[in-house]
CHARMM-style PDB file with segment names, atoms N, HN, CA, C and O in Angstrom:
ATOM      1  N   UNK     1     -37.710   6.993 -30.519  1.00  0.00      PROA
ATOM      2  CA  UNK     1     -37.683   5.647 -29.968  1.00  0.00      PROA
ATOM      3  C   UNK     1     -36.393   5.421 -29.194  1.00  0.00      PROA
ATOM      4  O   UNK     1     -36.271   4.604 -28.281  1.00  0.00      PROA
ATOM      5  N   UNK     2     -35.125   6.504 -29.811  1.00  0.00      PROA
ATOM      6  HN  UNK     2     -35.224   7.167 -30.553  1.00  0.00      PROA
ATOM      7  CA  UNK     2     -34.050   5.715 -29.081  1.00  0.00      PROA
ATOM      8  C   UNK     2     -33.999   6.706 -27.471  1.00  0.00      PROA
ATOM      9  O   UNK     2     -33.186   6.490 -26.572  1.00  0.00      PROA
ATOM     10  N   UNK     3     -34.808   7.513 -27.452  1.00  0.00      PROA
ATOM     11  HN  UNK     3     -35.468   7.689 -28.182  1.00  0.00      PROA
ATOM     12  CA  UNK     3     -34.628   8.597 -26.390  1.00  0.00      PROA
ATOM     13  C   UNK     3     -35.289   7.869 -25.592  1.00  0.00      PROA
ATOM     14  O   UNK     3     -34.706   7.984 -24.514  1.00  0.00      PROA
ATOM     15  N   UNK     4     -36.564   6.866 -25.411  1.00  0.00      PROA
ATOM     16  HN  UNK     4     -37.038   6.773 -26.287  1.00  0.00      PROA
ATOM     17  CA  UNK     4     -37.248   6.299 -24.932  1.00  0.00      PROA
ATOM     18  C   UNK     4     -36.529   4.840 -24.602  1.00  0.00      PROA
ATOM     19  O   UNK     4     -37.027   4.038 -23.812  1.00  0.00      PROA
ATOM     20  N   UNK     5     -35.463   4.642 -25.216  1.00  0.00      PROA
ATOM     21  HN  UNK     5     -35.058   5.294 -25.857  1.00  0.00      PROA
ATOM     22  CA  UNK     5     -34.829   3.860 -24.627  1.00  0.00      PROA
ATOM     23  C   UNK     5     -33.821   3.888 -23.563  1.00  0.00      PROA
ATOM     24  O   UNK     5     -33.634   3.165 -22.584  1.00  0.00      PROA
ATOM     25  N   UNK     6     -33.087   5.162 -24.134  1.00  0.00      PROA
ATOM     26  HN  UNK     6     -33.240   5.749 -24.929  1.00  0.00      PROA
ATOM     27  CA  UNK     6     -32.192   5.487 -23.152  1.00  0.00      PROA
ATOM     28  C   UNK     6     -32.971   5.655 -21.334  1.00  0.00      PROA
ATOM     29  O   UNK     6     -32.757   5.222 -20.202  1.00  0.00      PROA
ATOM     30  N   UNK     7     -33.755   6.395 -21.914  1.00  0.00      PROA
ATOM     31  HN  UNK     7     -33.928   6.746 -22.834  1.00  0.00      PROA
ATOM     32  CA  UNK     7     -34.855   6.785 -20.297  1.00  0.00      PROA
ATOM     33  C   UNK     7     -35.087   5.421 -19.732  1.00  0.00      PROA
ATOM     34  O   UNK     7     -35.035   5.398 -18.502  1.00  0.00      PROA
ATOM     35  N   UNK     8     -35.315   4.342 -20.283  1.00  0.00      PROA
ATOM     36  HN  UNK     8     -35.356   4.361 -21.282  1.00  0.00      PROA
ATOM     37  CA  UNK     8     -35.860   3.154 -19.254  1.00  0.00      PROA
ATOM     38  C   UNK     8     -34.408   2.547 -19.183  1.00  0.00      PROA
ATOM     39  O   UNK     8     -34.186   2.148 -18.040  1.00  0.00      PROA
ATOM     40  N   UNK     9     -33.512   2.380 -19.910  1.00  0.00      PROA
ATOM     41  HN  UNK     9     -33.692   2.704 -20.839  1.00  0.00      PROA
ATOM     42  CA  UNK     9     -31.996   2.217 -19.335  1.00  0.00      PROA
ATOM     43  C   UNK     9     -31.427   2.782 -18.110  1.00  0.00      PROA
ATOM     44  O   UNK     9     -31.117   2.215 -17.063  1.00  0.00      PROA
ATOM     45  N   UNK    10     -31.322   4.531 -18.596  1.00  0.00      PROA
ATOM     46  HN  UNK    10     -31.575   4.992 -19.447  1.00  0.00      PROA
ATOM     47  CA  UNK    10     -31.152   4.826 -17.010  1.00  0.00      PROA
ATOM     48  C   UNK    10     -31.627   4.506 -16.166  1.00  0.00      PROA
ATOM     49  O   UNK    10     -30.738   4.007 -15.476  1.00  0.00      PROA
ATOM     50  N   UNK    11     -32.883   4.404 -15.476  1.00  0.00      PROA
ATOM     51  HN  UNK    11     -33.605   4.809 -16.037  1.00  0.00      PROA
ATOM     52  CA  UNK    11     -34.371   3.892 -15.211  1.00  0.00      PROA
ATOM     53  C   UNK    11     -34.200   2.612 -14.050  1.00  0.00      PROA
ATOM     54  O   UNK    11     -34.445   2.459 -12.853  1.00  0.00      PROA
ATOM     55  N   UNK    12     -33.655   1.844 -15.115  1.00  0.00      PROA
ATOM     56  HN  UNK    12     -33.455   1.968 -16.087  1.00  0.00      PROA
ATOM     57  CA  UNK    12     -33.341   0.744 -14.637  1.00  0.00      PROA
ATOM     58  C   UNK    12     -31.863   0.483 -14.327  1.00  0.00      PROA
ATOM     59  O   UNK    12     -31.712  -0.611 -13.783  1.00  0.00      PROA
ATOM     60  N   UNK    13     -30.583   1.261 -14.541  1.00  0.00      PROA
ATOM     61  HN  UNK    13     -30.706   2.150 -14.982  1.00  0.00      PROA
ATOM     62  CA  UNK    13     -30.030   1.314 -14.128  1.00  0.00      PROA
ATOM     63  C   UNK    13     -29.510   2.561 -12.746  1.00  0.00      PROA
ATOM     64  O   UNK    13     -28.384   2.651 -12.257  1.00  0.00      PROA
ATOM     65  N   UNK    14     -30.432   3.183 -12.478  1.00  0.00      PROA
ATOM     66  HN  UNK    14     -31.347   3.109 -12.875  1.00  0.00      PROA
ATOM     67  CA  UNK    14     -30.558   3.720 -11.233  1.00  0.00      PROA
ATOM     68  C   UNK    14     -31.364   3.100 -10.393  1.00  0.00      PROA
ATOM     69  O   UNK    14     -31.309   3.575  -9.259  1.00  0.00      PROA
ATOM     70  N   UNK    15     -32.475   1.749 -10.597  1.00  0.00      PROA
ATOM     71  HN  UNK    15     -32.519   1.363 -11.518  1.00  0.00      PROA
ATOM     72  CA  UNK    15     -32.860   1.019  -9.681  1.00  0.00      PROA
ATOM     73  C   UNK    15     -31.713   0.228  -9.316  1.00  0.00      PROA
ATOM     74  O   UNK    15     -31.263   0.369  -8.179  1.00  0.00      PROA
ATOM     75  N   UNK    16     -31.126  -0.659 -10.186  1.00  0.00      PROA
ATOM     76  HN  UNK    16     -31.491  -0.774 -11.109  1.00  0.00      PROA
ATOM     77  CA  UNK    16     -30.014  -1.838  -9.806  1.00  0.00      PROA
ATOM     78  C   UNK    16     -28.710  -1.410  -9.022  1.00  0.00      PROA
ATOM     79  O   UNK    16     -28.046  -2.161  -8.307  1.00  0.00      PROA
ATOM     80  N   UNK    17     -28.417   0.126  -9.316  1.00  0.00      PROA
ATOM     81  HN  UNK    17     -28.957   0.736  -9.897  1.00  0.00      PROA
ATOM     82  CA  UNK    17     -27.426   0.844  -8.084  1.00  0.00      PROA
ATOM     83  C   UNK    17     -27.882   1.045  -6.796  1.00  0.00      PROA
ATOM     84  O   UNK    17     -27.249   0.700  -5.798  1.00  0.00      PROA
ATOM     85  N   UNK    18     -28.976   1.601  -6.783  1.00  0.00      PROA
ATOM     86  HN  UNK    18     -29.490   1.882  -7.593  1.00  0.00      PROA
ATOM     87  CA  UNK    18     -29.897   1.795  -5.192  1.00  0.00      PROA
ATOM     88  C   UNK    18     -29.977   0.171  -4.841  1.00  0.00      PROA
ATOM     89  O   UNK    18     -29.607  -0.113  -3.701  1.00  0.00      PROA
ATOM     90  N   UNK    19     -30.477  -1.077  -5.800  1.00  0.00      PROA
ATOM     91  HN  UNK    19     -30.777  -0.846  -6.726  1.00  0.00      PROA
ATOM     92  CA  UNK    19     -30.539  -1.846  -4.998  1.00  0.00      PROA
ATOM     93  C   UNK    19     -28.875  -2.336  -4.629  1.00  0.00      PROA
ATOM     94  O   UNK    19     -28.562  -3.068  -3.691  1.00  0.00      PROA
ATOM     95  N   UNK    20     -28.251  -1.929  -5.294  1.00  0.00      PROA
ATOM     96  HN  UNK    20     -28.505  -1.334  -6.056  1.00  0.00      PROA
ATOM     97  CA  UNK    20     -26.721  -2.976  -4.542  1.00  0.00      PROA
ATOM     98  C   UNK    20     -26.356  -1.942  -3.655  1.00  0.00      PROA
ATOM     99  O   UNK    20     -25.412  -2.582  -3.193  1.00  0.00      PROA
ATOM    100  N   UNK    21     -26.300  -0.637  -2.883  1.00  0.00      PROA
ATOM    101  HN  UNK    21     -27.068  -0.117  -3.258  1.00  0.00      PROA
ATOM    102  CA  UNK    21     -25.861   0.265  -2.416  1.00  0.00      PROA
ATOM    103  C   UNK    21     -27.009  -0.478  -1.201  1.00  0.00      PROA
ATOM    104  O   UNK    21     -26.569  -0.579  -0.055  1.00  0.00      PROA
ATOM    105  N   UNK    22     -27.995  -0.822  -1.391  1.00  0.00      PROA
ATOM    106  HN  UNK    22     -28.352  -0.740  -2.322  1.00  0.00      PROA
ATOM    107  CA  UNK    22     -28.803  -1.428  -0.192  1.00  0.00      PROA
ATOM    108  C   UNK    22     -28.206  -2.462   0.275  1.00  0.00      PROA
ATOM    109  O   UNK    22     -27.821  -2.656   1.428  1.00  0.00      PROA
ATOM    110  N   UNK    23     -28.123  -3.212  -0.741  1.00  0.00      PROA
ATOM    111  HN  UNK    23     -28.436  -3.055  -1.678  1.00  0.00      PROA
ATOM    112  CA  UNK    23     -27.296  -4.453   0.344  1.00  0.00      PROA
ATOM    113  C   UNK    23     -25.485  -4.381   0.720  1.00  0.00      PROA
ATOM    114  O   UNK    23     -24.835  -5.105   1.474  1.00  0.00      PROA
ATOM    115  N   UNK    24     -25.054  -3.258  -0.106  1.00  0.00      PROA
ATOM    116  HN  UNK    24     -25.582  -2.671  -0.719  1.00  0.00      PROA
ATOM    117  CA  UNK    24     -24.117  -3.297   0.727  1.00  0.00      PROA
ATOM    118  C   UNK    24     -24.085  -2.787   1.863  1.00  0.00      PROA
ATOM    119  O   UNK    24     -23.262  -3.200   2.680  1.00  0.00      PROA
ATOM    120  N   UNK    25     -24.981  -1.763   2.181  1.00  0.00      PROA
ATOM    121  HN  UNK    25     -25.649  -1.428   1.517  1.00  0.00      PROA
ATOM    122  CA  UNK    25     -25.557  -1.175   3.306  1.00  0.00      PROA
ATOM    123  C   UNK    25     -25.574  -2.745   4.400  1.00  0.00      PROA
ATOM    124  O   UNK    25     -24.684  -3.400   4.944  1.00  0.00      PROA
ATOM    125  N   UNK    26     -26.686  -2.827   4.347  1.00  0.00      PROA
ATOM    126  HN  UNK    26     -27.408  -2.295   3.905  1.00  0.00      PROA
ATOM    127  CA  UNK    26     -27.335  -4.121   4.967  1.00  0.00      PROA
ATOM    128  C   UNK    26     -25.778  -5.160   5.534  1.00  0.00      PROA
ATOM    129  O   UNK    26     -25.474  -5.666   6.614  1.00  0.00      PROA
ATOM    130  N   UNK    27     -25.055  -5.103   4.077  1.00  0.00      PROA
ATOM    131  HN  UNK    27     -25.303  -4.692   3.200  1.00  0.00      PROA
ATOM    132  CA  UNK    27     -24.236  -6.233   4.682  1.00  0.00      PROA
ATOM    133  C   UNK    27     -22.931  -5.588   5.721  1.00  0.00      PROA
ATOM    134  O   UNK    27     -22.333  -6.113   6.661  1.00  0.00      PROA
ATOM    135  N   UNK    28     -22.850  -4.700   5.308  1.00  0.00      PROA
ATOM    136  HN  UNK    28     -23.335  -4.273   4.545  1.00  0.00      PROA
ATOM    137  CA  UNK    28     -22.221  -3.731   6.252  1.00  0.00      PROA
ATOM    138  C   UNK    28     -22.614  -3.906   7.683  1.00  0.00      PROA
ATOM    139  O   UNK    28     -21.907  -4.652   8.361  1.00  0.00      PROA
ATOM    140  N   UNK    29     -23.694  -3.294   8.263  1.00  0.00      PROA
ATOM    141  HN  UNK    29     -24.268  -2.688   7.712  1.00  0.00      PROA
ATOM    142  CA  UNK    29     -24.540  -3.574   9.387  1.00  0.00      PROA
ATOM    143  C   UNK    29     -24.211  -4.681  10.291  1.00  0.00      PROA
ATOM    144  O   UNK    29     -23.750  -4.736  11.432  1.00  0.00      PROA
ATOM    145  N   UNK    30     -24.785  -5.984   8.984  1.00  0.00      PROA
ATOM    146  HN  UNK    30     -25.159  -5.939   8.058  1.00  0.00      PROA
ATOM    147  CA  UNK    30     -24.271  -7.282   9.392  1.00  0.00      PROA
ATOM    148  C   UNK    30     -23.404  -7.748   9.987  1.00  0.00      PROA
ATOM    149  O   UNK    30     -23.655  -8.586  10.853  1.00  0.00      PROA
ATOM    150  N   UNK    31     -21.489  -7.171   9.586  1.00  0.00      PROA
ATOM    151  HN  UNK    31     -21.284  -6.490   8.883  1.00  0.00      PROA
ATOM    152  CA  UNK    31     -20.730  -6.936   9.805  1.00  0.00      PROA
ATOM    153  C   UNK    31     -20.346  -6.196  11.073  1.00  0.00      PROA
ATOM    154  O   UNK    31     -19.300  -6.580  11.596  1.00  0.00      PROA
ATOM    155  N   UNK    32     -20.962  -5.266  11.626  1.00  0.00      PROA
ATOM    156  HN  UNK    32     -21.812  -4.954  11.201  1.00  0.00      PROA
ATOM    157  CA  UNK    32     -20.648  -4.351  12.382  1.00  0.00      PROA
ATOM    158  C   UNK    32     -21.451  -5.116  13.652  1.00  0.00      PROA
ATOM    159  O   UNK    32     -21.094  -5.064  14.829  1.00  0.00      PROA
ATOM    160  N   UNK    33     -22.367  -5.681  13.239  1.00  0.00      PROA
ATOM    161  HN  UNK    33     -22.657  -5.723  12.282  1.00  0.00      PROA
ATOM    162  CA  UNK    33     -23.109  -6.250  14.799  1.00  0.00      PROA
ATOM    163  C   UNK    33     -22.426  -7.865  14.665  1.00  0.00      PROA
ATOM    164  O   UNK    33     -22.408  -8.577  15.670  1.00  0.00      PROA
ATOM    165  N   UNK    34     -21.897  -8.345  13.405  1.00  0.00      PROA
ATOM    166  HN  UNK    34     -21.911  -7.766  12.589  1.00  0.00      PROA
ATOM    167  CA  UNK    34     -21.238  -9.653  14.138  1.00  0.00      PROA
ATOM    168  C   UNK    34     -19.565  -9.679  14.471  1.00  0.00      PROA
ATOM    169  O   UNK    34     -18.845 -10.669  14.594  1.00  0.00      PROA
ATOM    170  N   UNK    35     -19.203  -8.222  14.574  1.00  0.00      PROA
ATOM    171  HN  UNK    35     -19.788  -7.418  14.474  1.00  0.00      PROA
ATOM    172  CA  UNK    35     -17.915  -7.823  14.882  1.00  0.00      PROA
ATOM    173  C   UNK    35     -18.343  -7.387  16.742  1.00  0.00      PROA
ATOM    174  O   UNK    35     -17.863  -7.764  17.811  1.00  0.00      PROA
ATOM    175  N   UNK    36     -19.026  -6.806  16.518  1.00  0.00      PROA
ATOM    176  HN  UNK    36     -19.416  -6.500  15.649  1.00  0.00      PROA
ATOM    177  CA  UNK    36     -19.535  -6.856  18.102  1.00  0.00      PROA
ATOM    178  C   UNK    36     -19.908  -7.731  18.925  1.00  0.00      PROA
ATOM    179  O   UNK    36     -19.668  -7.824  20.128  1.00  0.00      PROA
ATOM    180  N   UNK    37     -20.489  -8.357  18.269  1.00  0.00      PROA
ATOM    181  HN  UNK    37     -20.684  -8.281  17.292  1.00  0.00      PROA
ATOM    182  CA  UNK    37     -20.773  -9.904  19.079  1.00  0.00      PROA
ATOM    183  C   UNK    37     -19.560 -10.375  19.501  1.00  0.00      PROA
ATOM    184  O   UNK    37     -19.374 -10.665  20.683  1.00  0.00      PROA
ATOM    185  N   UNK    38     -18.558 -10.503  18.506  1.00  0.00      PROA
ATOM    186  HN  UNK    38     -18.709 -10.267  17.546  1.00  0.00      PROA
ATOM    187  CA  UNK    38     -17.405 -11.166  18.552  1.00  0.00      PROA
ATOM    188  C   UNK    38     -16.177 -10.746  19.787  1.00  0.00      PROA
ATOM    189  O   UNK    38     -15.560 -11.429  20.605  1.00  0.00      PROA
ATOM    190  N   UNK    39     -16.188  -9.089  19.409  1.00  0.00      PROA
ATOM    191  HN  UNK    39     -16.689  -8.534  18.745  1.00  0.00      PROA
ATOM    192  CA  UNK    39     -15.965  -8.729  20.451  1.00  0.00      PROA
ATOM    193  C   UNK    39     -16.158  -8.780  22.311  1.00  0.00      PROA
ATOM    194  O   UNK    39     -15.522  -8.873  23.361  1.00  0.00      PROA
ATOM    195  N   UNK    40     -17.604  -8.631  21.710  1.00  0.00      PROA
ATOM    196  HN  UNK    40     -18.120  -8.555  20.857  1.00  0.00      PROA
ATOM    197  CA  UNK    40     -17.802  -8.506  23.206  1.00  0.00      PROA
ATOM    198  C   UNK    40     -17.705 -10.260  23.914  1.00  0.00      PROA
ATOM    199  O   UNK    40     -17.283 -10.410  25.060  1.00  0.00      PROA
ATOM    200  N   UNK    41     -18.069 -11.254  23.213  1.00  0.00      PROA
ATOM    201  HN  UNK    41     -18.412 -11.132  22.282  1.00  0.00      PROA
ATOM    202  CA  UNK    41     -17.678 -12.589  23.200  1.00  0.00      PROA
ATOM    203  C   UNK    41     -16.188 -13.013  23.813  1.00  0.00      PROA
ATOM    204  O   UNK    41     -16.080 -13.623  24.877  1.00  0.00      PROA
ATOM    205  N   UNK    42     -15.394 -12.727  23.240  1.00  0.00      PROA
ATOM    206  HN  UNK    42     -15.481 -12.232  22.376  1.00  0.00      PROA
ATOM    207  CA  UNK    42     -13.601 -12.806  23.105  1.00  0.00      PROA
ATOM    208  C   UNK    42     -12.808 -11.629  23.929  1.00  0.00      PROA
ATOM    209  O   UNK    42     -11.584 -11.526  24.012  1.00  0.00      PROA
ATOM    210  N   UNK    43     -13.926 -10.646  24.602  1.00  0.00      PROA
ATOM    211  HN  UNK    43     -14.920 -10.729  24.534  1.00  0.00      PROA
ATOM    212  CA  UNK    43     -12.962 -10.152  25.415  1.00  0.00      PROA
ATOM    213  C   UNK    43     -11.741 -10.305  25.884  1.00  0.00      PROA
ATOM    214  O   UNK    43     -10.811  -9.632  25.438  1.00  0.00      PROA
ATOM    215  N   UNK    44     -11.535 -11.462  27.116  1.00  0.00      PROA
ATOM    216  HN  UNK    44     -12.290 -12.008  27.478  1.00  0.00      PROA
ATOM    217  CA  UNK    44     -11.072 -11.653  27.246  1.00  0.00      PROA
ATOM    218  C   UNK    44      -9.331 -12.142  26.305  1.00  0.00      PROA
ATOM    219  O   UNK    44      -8.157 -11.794  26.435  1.00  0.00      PROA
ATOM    220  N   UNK    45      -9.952 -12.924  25.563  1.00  0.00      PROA
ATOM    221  HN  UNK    45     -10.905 -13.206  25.457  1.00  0.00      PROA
ATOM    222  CA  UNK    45      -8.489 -13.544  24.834  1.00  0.00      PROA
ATOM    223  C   UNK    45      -8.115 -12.210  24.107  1.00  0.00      PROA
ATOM    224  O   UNK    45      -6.890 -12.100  24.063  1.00  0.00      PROA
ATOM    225  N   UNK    46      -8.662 -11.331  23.617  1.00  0.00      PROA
ATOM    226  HN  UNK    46      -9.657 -11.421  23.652  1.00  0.00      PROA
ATOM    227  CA  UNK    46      -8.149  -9.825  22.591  1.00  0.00      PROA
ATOM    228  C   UNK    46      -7.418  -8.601  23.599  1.00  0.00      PROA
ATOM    229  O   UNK    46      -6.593  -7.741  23.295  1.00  0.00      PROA
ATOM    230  N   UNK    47      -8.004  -8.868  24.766  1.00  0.00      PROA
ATOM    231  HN  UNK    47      -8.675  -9.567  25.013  1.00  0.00      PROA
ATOM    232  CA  UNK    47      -6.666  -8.185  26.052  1.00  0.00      PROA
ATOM    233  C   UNK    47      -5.399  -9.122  26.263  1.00  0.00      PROA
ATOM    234  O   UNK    47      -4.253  -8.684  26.361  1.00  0.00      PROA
ATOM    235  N   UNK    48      -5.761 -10.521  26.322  1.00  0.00      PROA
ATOM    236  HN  UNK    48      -6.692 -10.877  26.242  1.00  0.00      PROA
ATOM    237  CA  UNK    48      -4.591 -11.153  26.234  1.00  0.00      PROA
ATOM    238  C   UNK    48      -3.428 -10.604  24.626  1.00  0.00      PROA
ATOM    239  O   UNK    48      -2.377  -9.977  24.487  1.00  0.00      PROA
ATOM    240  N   UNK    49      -4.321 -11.229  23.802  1.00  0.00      PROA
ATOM    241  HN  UNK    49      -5.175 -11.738  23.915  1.00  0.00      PROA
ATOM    242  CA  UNK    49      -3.650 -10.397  22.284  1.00  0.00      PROA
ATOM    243  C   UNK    49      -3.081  -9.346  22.655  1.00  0.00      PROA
ATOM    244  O   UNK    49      -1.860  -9.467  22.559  1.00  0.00      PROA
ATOM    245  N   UNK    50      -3.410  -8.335  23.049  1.00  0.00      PROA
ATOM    246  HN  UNK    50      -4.402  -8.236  23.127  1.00  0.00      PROA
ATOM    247  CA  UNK    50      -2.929  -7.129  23.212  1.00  0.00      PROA
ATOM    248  C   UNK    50      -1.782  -7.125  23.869  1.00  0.00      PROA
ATOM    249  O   UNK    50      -0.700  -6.692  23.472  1.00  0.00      PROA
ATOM    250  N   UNK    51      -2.082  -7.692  25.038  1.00  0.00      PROA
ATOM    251  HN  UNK    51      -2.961  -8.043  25.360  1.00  0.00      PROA
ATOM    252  CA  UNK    51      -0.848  -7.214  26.002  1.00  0.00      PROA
ATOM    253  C   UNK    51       0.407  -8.574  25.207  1.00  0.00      PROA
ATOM    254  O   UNK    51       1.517  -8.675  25.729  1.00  0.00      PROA
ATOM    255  N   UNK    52       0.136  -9.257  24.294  1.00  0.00      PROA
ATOM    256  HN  UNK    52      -0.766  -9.175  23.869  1.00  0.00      PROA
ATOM    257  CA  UNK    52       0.902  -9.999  24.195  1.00  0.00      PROA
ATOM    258  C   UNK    52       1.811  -9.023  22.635  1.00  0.00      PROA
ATOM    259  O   UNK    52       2.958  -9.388  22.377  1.00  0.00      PROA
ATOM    260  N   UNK    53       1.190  -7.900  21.781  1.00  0.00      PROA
ATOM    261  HN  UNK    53       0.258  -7.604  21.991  1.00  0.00      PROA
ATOM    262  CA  UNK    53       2.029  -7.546  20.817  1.00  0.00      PROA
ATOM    263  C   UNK    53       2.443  -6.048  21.587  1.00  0.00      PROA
ATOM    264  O   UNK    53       2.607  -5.039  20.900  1.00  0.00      PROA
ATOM    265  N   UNK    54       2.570  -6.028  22.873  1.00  0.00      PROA
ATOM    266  HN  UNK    54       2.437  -6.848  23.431  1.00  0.00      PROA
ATOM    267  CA  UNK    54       2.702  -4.446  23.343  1.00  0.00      PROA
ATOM    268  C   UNK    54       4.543  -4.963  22.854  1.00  0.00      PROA
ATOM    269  O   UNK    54       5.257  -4.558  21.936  1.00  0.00      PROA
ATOM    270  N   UNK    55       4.729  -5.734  23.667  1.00  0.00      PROA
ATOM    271  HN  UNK    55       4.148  -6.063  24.412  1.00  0.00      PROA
ATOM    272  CA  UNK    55       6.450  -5.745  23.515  1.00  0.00      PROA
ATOM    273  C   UNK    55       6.873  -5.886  21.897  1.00  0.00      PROA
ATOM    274  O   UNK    55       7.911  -5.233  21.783  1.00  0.00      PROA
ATOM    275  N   UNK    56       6.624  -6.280  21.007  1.00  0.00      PROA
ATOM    276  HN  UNK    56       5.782  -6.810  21.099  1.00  0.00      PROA
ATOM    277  CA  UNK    56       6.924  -6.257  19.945  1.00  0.00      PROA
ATOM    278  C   UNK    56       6.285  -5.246  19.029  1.00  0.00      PROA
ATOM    279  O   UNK    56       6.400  -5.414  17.815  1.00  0.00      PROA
ATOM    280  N   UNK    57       5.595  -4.173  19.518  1.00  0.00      PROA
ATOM    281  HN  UNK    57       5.501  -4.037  20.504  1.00  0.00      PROA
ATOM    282  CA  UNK    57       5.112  -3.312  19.082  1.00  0.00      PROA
ATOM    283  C   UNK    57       6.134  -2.195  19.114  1.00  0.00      PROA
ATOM    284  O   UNK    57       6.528  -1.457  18.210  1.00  0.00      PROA
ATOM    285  N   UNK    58       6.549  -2.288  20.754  1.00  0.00      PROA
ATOM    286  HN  UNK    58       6.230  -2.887  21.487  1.00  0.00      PROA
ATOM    287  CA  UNK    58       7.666  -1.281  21.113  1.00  0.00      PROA
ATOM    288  C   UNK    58       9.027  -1.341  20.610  1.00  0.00      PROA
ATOM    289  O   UNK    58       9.843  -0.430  20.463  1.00  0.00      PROA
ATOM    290  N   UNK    59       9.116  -2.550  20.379  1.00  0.00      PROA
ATOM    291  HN  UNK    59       8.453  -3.290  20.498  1.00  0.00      PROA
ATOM    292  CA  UNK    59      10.507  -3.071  19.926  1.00  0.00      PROA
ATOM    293  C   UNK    59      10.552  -2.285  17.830  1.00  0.00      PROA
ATOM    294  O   UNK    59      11.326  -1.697  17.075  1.00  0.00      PROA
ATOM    295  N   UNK    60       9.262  -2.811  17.844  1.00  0.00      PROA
ATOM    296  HN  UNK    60       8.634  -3.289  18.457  1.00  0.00      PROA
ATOM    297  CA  UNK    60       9.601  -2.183  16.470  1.00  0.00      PROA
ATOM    298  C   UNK    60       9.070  -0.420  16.007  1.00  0.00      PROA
ATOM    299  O   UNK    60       8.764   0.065  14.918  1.00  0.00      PROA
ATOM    300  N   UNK    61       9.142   0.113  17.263  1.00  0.00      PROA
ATOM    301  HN  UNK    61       9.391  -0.281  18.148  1.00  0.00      PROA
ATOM    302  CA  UNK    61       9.069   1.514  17.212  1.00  0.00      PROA
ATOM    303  C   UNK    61      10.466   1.636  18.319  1.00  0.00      PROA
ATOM    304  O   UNK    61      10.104   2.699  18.824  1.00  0.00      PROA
ATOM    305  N   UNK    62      11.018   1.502  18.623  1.00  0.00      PROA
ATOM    306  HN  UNK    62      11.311   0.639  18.213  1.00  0.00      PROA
ATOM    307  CA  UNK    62      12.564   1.963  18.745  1.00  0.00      PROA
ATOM    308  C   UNK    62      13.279   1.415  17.422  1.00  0.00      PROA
ATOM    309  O   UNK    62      14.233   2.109  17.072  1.00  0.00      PROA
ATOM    310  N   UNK    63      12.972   0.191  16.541  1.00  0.00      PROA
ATOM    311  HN  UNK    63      12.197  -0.372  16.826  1.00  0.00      PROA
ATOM    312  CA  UNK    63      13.673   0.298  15.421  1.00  0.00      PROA
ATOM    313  C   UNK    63      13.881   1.055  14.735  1.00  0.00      PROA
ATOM    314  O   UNK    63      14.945   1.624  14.488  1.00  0.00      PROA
ATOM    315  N   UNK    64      12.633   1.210  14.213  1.00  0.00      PROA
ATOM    316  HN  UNK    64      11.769   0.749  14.414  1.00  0.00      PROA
ATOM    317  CA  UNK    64      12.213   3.172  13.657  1.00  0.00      PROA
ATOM    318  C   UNK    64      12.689   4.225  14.501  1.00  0.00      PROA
ATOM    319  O   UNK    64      12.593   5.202  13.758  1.00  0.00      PROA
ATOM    320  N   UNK    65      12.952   4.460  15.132  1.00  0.00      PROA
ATOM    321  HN  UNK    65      13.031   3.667  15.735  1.00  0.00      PROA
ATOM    322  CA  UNK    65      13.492   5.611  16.098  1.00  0.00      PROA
ATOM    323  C   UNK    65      15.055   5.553  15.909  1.00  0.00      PROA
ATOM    324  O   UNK    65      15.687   6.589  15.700  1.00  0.00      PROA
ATOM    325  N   UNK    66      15.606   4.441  15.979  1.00  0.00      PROA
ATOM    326  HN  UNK    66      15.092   3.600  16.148  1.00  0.00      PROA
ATOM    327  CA  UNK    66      17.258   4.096  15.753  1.00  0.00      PROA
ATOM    328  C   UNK    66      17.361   4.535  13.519  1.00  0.00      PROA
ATOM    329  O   UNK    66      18.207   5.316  13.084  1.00  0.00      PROA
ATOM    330  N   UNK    67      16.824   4.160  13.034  1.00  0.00      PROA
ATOM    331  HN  UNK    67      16.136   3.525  13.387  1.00  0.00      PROA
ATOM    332  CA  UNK    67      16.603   4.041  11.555  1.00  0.00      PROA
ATOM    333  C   UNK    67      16.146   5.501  11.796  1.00  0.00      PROA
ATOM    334  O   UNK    67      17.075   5.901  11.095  1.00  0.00      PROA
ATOM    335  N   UNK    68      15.507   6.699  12.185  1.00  0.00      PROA
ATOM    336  HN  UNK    68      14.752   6.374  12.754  1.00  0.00      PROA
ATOM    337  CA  UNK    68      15.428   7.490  11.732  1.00  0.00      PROA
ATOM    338  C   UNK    68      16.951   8.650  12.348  1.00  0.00      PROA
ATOM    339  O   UNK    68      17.588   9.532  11.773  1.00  0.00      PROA
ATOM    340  N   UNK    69      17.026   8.077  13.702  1.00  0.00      PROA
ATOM    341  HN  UNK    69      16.509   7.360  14.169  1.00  0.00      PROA
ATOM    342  CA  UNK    69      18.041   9.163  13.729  1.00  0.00      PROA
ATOM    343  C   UNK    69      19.611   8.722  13.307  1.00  0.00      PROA
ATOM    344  O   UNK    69      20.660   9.257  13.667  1.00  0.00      PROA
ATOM    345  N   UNK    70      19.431   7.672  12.504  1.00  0.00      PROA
ATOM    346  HN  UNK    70      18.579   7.237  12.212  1.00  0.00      PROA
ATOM    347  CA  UNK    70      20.748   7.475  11.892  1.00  0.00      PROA
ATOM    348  C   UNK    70      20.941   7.874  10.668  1.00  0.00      PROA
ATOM    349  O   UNK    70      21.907   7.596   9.957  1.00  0.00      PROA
ATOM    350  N   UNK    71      19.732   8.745  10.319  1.00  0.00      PROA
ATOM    351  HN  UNK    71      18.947   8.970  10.897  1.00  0.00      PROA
ATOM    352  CA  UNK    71      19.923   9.478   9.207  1.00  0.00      PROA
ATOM    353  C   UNK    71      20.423  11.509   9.439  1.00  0.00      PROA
ATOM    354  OT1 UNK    71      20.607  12.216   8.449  1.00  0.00      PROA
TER     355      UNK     71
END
């Protein structure tokens, strides 16, 4: 009886993993096409973004560059 339990335990706990591995699937997806939307939406302002952290990007890679060869 208890072997027959264990079997519909696993059973049912290898359905309830496949189903959450589905929707994280799914919500994943979700994610990936409303990141695209978004993207392709906001073009514009995310080149602005960009070109607006280039200078402080650079600034803090010569920091690192000064900090490493002062060692």
């Amino acid at each position: 009886m208890e072997e027959q339990n264990k079997i519909q335990t696993t059973a049912t706990d290898k359905t309830s993993n496949t189903g959450k591995t589905a929707a994280k699937i799914i919500l994943g997806i979700i994610f990936i096409i409303l990141g695209l939307f978004a993207l392709i939406r906001w073009w514009p302002s995310l080149v602005t973004l960009i070109k607006g952290f280039i200078g402080l990007f650079l600034i803090l890679a010569g920091a690192i560059t000064l900090a490493v060869a002062k060692e």
